[in-house]
C-alpha positions in Angstrom: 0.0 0.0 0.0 1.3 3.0 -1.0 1.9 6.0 2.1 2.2 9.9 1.8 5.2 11.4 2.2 6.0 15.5 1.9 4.9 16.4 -1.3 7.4 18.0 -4.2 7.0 20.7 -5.3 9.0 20.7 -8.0 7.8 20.8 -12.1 7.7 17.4 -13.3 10.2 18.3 -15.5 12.6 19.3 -13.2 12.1 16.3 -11.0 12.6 13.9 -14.3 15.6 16.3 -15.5 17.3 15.8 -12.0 16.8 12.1 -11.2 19.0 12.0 -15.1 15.5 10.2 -17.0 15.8 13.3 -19.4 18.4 16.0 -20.8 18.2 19.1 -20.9 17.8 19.3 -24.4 15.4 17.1 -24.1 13.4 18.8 -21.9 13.7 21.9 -23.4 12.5 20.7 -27.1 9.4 19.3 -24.7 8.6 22.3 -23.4 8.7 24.1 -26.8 6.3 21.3 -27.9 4.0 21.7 -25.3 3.5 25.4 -25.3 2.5 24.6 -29.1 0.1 22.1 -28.3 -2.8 23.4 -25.8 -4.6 20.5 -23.7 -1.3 18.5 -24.3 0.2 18.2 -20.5 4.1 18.0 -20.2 4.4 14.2 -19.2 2.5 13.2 -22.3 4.1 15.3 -24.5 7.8 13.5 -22.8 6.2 9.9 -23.8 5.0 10.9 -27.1 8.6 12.7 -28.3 10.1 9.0 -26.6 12.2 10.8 -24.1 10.5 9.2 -21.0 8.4 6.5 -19.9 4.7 6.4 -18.8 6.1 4.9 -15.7 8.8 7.3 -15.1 5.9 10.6 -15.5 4.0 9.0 -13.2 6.7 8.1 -10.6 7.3 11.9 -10.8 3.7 12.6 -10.6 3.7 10.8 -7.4 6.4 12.5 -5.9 4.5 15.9 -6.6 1.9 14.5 -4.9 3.8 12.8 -1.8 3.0 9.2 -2.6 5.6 6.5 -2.4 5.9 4.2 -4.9 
């Protein structure tokens, strides 16, 4: 069962770009591509450019949120 921990407050893609699951470059080309793509949230637009895993954004997502995995 999973328990709460503090929550993050980082940007998920500062927590991916920090735990070395993306580059910089990477992350800035996925930021680019989400500001031109409304509705389109930062995690998916990592997945759908192949520079994270589903499983990696939500690991992150659950940090944000102070759950352990």
């Amino acid at each position: 069962m999973a328990t709460a921990r503090p929550r993050d407050e980082r940007q998920i893609g500062a927590i991916l770009f920090e735990a070395g699951a993306i580059t910089a470059d990477q992350l800035a080309e996925a930021l680019r591509v989400h500001r031109e793509t409304p509705g389109l949230r930062l995690g998916e637009t990592l997945v759908r450019l192949g520079y994270g895993t589903e499983e990696e954004v939500l690991r992150a997502r659950a940090m944000q949120l102070g759950i352990d995995t």
